[in-house]
Each structure stands twice: as structure tokens, then as C-alpha cells.
Biopython code that builds the backbone (N, CA, C, O; Angstrom):
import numpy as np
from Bio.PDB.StructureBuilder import StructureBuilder

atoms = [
    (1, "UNK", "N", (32.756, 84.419, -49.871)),
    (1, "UNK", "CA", (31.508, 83.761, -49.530)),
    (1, "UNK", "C", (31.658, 82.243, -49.595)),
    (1, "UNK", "O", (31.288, 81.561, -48.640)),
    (2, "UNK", "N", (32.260, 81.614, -50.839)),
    (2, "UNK", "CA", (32.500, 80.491, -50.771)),
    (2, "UNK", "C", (33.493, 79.578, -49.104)),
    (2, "UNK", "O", (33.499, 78.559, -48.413)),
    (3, "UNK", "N", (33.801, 80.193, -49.191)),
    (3, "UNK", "CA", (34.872, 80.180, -47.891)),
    (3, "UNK", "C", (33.888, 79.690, -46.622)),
    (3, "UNK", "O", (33.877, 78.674, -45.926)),
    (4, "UNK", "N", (33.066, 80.907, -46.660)),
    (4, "UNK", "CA", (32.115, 80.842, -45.274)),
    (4, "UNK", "C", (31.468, 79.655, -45.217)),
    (4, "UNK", "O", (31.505, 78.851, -44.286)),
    (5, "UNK", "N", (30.577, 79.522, -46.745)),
    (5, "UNK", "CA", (29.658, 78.134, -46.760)),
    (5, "UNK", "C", (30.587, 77.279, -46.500)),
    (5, "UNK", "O", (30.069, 76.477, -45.723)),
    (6, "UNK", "N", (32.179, 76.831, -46.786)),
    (6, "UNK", "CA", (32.528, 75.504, -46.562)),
    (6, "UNK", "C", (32.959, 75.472, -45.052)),
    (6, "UNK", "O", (33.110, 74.458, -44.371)),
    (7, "UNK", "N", (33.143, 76.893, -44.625)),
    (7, "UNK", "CA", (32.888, 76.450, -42.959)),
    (7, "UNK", "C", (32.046, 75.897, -42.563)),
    (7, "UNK", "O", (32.239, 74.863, -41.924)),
    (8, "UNK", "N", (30.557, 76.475, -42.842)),
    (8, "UNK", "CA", (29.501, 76.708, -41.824)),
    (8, "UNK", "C", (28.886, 74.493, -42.810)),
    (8, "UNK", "O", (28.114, 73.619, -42.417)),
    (9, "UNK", "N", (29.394, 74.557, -43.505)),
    (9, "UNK", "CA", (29.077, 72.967, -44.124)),
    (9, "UNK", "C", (29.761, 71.766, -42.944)),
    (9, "UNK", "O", (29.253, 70.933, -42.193)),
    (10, "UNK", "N", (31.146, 72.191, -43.251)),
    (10, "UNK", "CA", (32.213, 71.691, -42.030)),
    (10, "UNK", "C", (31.426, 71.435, -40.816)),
    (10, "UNK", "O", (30.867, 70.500, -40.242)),
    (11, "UNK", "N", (31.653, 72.777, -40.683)),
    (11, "UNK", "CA", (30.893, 72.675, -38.975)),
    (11, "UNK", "C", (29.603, 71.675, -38.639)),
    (11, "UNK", "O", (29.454, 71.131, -37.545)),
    (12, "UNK", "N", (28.896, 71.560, -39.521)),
    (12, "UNK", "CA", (27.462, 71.367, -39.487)),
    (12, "UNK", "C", (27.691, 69.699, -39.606)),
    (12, "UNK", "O", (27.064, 68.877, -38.938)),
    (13, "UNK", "N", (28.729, 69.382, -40.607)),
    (13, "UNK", "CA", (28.803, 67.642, -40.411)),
    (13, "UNK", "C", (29.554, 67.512, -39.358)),
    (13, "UNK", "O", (29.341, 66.436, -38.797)),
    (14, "UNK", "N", (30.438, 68.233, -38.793)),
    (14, "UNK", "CA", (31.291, 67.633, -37.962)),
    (14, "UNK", "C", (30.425, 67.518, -36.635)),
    (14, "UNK", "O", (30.499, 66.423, -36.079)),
    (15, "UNK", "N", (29.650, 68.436, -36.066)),
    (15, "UNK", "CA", (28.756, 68.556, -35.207)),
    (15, "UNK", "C", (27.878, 67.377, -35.319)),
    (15, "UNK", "O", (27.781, 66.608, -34.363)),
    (16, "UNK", "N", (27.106, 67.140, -36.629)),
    (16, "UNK", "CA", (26.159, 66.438, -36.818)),
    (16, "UNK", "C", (26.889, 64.888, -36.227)),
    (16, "UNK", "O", (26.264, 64.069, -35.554)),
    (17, "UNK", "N", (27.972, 64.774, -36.551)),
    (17, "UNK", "CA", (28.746, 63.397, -36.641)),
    (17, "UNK", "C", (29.081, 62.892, -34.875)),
    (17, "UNK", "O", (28.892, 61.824, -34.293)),
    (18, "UNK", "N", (29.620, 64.144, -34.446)),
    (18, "UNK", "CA", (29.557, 63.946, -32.543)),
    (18, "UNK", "C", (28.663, 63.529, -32.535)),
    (18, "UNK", "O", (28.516, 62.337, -32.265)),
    (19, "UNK", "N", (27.552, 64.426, -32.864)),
    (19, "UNK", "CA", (26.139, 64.039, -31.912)),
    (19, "UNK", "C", (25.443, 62.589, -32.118)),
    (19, "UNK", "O", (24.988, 61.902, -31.203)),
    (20, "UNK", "N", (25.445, 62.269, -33.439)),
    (20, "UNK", "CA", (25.346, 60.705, -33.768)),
    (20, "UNK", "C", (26.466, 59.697, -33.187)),
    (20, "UNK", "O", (26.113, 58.596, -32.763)),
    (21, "UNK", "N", (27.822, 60.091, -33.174)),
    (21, "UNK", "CA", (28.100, 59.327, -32.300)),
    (21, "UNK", "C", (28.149, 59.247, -31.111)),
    (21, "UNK", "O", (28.217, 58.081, -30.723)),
    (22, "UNK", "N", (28.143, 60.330, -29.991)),
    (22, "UNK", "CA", (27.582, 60.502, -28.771)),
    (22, "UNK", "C", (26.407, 59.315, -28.625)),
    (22, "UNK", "O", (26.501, 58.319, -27.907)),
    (23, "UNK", "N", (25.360, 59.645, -29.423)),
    (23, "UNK", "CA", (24.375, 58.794, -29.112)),
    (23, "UNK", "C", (24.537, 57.470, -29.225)),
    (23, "UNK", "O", (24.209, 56.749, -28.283)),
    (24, "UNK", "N", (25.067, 56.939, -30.388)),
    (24, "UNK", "CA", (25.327, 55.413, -30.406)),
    (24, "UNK", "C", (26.472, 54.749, -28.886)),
    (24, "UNK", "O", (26.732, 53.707, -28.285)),
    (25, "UNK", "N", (26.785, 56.063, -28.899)),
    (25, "UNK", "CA", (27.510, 55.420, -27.353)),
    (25, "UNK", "C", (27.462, 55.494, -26.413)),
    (25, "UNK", "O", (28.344, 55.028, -25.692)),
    (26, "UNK", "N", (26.696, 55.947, -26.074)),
    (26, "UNK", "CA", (25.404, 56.189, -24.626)),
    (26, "UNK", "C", (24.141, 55.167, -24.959)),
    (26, "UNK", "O", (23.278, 54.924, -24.115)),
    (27, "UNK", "N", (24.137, 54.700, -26.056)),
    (27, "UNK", "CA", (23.051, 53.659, -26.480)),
    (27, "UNK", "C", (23.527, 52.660, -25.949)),
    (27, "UNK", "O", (22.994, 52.045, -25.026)),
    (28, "UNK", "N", (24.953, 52.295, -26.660)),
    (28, "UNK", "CA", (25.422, 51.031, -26.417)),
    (28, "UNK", "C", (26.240, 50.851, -25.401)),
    (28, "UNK", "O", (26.973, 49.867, -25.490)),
    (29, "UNK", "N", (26.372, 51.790, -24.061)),
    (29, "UNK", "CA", (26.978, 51.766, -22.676)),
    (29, "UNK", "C", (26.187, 51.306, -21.717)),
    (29, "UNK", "O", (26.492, 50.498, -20.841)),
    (30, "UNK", "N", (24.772, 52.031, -21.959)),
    (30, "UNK", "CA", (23.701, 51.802, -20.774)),
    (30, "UNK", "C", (23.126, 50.998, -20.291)),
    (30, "UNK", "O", (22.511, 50.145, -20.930)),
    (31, "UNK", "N", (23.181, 51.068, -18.837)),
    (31, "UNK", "CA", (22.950, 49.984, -18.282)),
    (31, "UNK", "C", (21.880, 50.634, -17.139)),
    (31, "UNK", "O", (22.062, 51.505, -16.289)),
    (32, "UNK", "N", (20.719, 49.854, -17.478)),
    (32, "UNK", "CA", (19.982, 50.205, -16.067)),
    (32, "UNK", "C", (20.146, 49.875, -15.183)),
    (32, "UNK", "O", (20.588, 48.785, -14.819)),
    (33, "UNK", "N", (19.606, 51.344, -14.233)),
    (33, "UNK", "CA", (20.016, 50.972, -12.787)),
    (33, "UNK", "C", (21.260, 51.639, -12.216)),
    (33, "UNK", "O", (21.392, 51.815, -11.005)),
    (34, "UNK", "N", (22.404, 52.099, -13.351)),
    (34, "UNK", "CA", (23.541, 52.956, -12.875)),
    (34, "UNK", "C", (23.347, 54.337, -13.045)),
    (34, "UNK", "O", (22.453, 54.665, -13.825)),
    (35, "UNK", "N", (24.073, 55.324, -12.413)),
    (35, "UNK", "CA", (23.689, 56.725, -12.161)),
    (35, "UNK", "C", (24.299, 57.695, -13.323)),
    (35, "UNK", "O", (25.529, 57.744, -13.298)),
    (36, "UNK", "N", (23.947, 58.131, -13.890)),
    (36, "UNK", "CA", (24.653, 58.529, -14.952)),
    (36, "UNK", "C", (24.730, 60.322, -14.418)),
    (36, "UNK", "O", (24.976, 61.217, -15.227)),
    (37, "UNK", "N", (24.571, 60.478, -13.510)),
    (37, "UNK", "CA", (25.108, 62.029, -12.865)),
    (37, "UNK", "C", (26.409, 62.521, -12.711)),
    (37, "UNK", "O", (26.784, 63.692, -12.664)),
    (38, "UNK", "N", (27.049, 61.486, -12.639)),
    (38, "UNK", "CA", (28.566, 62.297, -13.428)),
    (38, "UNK", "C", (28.887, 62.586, -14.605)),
    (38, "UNK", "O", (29.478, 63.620, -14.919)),
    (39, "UNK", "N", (28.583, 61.830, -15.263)),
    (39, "UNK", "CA", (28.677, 61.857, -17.142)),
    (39, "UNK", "C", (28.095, 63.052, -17.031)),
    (39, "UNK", "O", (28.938, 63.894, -17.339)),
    (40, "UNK", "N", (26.445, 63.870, -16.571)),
    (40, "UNK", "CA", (25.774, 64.808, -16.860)),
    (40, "UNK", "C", (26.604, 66.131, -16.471)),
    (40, "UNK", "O", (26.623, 67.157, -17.151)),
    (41, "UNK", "N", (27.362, 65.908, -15.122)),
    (41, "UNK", "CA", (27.770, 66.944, -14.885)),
    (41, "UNK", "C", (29.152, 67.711, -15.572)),
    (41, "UNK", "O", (29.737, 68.735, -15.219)),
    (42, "UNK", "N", (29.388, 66.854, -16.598)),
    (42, "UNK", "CA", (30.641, 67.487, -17.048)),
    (42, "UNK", "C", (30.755, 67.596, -18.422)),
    (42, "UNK", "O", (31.799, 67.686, -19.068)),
    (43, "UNK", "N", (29.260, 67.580, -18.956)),
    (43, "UNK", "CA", (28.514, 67.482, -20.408)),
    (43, "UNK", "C", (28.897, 68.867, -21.368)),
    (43, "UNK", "O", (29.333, 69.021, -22.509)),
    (44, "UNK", "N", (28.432, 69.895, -20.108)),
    (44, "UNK", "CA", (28.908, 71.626, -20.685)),
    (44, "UNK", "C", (30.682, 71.444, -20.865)),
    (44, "UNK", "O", (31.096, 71.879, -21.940)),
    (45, "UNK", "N", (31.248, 71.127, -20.365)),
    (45, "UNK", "CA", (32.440, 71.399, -20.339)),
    (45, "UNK", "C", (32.689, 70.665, -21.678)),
    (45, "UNK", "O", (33.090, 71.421, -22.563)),
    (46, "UNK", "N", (32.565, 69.535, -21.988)),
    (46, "UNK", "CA", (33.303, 68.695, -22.866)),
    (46, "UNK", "C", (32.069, 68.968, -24.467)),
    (46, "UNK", "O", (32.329, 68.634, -25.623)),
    (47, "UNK", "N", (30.834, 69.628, -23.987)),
    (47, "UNK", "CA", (30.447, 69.917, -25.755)),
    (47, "UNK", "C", (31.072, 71.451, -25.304)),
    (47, "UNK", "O", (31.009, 71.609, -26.524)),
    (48, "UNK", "N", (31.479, 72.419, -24.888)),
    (48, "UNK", "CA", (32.221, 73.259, -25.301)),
    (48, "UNK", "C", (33.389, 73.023, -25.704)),
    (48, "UNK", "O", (33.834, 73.995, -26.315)),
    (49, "UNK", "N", (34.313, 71.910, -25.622)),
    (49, "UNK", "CA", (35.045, 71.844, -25.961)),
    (49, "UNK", "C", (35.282, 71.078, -27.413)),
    (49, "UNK", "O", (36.322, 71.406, -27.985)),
    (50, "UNK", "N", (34.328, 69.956, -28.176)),
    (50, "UNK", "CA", (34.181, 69.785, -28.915)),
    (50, "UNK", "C", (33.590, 70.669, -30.303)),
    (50, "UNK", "O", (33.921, 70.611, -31.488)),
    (51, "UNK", "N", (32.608, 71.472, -29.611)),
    (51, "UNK", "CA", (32.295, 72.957, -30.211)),
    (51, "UNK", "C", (33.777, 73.731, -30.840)),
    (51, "UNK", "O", (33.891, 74.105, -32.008)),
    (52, "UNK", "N", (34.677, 73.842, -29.947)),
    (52, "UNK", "CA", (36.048, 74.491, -30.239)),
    (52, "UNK", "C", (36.486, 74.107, -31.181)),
    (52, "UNK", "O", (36.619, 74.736, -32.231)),
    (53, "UNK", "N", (37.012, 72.162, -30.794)),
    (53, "UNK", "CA", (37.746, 71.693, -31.986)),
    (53, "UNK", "C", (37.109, 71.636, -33.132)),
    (53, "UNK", "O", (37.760, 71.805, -34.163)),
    (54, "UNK", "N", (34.987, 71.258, -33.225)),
    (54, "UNK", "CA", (34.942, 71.054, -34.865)),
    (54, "UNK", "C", (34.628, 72.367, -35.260)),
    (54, "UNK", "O", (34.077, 72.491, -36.354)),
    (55, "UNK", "N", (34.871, 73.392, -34.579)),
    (55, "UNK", "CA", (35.061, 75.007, -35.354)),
    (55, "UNK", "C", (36.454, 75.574, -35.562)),
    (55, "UNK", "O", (36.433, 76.651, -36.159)),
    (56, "UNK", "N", (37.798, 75.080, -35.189)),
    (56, "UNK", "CA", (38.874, 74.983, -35.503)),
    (56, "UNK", "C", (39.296, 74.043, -36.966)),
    (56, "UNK", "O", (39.947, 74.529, -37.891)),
    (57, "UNK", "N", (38.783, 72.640, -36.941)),
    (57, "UNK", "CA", (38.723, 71.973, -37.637)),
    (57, "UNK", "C", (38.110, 72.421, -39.344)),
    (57, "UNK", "O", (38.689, 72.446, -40.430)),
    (58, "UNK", "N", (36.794, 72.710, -38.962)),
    (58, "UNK", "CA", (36.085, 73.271, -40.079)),
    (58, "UNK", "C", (37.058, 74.683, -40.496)),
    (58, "UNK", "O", (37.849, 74.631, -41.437)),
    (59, "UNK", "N", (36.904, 75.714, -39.801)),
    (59, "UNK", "CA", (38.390, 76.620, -40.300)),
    (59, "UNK", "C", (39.276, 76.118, -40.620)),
    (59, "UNK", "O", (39.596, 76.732, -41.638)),
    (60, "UNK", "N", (40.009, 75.325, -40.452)),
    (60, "UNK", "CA", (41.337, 75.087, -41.302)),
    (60, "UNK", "C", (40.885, 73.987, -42.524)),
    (60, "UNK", "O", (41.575, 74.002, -43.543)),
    (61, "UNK", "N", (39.925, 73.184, -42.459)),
    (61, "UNK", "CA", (39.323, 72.907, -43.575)),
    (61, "UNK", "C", (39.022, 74.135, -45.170)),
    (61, "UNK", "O", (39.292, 74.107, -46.371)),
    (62, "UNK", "N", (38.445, 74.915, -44.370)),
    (62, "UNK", "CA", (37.308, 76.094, -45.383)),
    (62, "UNK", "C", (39.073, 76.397, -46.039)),
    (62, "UNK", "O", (39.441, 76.195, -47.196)),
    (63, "UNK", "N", (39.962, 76.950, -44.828)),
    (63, "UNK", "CA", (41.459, 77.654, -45.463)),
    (63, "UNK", "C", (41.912, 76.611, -46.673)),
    (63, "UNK", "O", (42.040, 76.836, -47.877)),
    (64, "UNK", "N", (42.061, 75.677, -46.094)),
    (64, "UNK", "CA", (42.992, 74.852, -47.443)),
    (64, "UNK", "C", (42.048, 74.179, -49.126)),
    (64, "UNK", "O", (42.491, 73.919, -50.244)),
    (65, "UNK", "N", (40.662, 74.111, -48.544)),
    (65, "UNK", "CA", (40.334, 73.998, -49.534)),
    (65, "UNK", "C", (39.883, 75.618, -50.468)),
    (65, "UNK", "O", (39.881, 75.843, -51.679)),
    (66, "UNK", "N", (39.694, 76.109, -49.823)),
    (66, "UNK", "CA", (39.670, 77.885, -50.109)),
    (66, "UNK", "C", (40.786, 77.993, -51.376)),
    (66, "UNK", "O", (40.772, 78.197, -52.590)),
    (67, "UNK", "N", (41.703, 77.738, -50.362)),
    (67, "UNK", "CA", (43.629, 78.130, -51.022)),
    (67, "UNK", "C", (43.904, 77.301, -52.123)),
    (67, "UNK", "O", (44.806, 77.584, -52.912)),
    (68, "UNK", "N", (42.936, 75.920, -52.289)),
    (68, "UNK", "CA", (43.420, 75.269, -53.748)),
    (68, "UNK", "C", (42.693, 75.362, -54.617)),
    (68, "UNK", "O", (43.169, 75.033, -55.704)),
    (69, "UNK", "N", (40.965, 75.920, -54.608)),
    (69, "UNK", "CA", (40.281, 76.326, -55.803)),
    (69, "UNK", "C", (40.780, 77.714, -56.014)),
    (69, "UNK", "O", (40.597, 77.915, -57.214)),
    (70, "UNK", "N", (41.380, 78.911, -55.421)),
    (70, "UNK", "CA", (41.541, 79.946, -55.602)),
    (70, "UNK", "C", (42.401, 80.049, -56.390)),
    (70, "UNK", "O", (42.768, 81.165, -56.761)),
]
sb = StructureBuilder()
sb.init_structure("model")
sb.init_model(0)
sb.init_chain("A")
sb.init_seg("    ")
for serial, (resi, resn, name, xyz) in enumerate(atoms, 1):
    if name == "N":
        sb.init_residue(resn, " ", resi, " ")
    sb.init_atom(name, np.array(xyz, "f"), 0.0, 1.0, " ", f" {name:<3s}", serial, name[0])
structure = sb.get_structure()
């Protein structure tokens, strides 16, 4: 059980941390008046793929800290 919570903890900052920085950098890019319809269209692709790494990430996190309180 311990294991799971330090995934699902992992996951939850690492996610939390994209998404705050996503935003500060779409804050501090924008420029009115330019089209931002490419950025939109390739949004699914690249948060599925960040989805991957901070759920890979958080797993091998939960493993090693798992493996040194155990």
C-alpha cells in the first residue's frame, strides 16, 4: 500500500508541476493576434505523452524508494 500512495503522490506532483509550467509558458509566449491552432492541434499527442513519462517516472520513483524503507 505504501508503494501505491508514493506513486499516486509522484504522479500527482509531477502532473501538477507540467501543468503549472505549461501555463507560465503559454503566459509568457503570447502574443496577440497570432494563431495558436497548431500548438492546439498536437496538445493530445504531447499530454499523452507526458502522462507516460510522469507515470513511468513516479513508478520508478515509488520502486526505489519502496526498496530502501523496506
Amino acid at each position: 500500500m505504501k508503494k501505491y500512495l508514493i506513486f499516486i503522490g509522484s504522479l500527482i506532483l509531477l502532473l501538477a508541476a507540467y501543468q503549472i509550467g505549461t501555463g507560465f509558458w503559454l503566459t509568457f509566449t503570447y502574443e496577440p493576434g497570432s494563431g495558436t491552432q497548431s500548438i492546439a492541434e498536437n496538445m493530445p499527442f504531447v499530454n499523452s505523452l507526458v502522462v507516460l513519462v510522469s507515470a513511468s517516472a513516479a513508478f520508478l520513483l515509488s520502486q526505489k524508494v519502496g526498496r530502501r524503507t523496506a
